[in-house]
N, C-alpha and C positions, 0 to 999 in steps of 0.2 A: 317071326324071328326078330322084327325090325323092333315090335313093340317091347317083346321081352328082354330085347337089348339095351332099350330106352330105359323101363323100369330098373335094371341091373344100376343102369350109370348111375340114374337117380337114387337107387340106395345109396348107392358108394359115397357119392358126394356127400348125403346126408350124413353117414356113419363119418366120414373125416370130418364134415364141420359141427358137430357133436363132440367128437375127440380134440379138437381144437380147441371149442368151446369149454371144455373142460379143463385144459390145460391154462386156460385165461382167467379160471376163477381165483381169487386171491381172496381166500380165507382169513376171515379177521380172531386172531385169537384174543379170548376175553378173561383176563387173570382178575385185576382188584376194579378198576376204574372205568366207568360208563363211557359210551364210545357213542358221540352225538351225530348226525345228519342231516344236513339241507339238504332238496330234489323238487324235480318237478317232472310229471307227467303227460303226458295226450297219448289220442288215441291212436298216436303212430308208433308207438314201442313202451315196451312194459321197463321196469328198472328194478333189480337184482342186487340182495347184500348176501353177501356171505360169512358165516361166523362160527365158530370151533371153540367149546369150552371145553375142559376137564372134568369128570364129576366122581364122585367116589361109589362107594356101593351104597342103592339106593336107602337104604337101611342103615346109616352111622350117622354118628350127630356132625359129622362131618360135609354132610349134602349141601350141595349149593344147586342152584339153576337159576334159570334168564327169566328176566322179565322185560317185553315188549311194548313202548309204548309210542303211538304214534298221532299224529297231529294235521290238520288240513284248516286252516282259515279260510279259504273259497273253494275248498270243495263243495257240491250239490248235492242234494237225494235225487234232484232227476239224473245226475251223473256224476255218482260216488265213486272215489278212491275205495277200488278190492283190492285189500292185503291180506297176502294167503302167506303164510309161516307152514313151511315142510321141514318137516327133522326126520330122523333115520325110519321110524317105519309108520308116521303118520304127518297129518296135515292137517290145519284148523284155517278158518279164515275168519274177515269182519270188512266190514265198511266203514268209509269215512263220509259224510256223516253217519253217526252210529245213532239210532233208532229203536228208544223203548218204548212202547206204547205212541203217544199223542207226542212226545220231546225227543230233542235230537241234542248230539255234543257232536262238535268241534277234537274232541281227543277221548282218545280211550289206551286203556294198557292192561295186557295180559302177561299170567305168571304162563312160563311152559313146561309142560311136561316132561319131568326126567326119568320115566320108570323106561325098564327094558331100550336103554338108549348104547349099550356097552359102556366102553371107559370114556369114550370122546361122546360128546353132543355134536351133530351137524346141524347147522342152522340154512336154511335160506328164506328168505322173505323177496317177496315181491309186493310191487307197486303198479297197478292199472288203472286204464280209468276207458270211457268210452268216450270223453268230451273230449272234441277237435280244438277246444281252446286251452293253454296250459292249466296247470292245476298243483301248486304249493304241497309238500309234506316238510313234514320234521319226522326223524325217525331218532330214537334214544333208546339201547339195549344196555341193561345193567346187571347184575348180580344178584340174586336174592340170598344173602347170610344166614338168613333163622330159618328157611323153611322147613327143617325138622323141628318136632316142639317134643319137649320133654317134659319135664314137671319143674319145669321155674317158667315165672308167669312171665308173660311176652306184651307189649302195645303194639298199638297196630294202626295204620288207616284205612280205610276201605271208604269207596263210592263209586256211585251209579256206575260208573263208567271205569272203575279200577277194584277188582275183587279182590278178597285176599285168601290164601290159600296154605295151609299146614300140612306134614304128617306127622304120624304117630305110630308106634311099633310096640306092641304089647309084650314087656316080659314075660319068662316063661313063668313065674309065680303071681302075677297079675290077672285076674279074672274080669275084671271090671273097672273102670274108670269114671267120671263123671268131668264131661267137658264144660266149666264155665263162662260163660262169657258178660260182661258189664262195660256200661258205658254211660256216660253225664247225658251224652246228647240222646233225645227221645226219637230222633228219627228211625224210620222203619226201615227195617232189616231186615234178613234170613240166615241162616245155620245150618249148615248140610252137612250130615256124614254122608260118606261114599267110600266105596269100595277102589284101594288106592290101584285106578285104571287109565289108560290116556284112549280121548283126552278127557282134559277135566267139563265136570257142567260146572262152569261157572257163571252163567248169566241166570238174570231171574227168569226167562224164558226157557229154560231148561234145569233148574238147579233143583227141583222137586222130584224131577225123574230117578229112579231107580235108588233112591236117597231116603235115610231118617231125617226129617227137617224140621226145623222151629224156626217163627217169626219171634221179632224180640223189638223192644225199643230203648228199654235200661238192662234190661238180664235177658242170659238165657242158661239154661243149664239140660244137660242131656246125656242120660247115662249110658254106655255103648258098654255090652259085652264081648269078653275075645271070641268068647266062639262064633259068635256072631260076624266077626269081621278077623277071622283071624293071620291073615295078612298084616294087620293093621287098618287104618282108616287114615282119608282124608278127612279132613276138617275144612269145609268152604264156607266163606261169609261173603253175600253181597247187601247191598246198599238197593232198597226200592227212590225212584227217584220223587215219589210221591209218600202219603204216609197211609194210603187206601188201604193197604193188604194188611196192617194191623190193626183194623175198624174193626168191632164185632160186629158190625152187621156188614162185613163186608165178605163174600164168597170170591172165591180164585175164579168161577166162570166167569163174572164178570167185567174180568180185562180182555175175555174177548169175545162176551158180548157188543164192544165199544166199538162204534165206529171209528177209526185210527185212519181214513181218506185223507184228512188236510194235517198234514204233522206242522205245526206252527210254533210251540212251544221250546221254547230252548232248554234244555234242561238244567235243574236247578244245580248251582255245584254245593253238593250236602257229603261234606266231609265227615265221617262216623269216626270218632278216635272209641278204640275202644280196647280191653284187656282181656287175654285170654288163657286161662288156664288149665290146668289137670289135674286132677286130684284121685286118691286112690278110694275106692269102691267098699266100705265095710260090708263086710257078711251080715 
């Protein structure tokens, strides 16, 4: 009787300081202007933002959503900065250092997902770490304006460590499309249609998955049908940090045939500007 009275107490406590806890969140609402953050971490307590946008229906050229980007000057890979981003009905995460192959960055930034989110976005992001000595972040959440894409041609940056990411919504007299894209700089790329889902693959370690995709280094071009996607389609571009994957004689096994044990290399910053557009499909 003694223990199950114990257990009793001990929920209760829990459930008030849960509801407590909840009353203490102070949600940051995010209208036009990016909302910056210094912090620091160890391994004695994690650290919490909270954030609330507006979005309209996923489908009007009126969509906006957040993008995530976050920063660590001495964080470690023996004991990286985990930032996990929870929205209403899913969760994505990443480490600081962020880790492609054999190279590591200092900062990385993600678009997030606003499908099946309602009328509000809920945000919370956390900040951990396991190292008992402090540990530096920046945190910077902003707006993304275009991420619907229509048929007027858009610029764009994308790299290693910052993907960029579109949709697109097939009219009901459109059968066909061709997505192009072009760019000065020759560095290596990818092009992914995906089925507009959360969350996104936007990294080169997943962005092949269940996806139409094209490597590119000046163009790419890729024609999607509605029936094919007829939801619509995402359109994702990331940035290879190397230029390996657009080698002919280069196969995708063999990044991870590589032994990746000593990560040494910093990653290079290869900023891709590049344009991309829509154009309609002749018969």
């Amino acid at each position: 009787m003694c223990q199950h009275g114990t257990w009793l107490l001990i929920l209760s406590i829990f459930m008030i300081g849960s509801s407590l806890a909840d009353q203490r969140r102070q949600y940051h609402q995010l209208q036009t202007a990016a909302l910056h953050y210094n912090g620091n971490v160890t391994n004695m307590a994690s650290k919490f933002y909270y954030f609330r946008h507006n979005i309209t229906s996923p489908w009007t050229n009126q969509i906006r959503t957040l993008r995530v980007t976050t920063t660590s000057e001495n964080a470690i890979s023996r004991y990286p900065i985990l930032v996990v981003v929870r929205q209403n009905r899913f969760a994505t995460s990443w480490q600081l250092p962020l880790t492609i192959g054999r190279h590591y960055s200092n900062s990385t930034s993600r678009i997030l997902c606003p499908f099946n989110q309602g009328e509000v976005m809920n945000v919370v992001i956390e900040f951990s770490t396991f190292s008992d000595t402090i540990v530096y972040y920046n945190l910077t959440v902003d707006i993304v304006e275009n991420f619907f894409l229509g048929h007027v041609q858009q610029n764009f940056i994308a790299s290693p460590t910052s993907p960029m990411i579109f949709a697109y919504k097939f009219q009901p007299n459109i059968e066909a499309i061709i997505l192009s894209l072009s760019s000065k700089n020759s560095s290596c790329a990818i092009v992914s249609v995906q089925e507009p889902e959360c969350p996104f693959l936007d990294q080169v370690s997943n962005i092949r998955y269940k996806s139409q995709f094209q490597t590119m280094t000046k163009s790419s071009s890729i024609s999607v049908l509605s029936k094919d996607y007829p939801k619509g389609f995402l359109a994702v571009v990331a940035v290879y940090p190397t230029d390996q994957e657009c080698q002919e004689d280069y196969t995708y096994t063999q990044k991870f045939l590589t032994n990746i044990t000593n990560i040494t290399e910093h990653m290079p910053i290869t900023k891709k500007r590049i344009t991309i557009s829509i154009a309609l499909s002749l018969p």
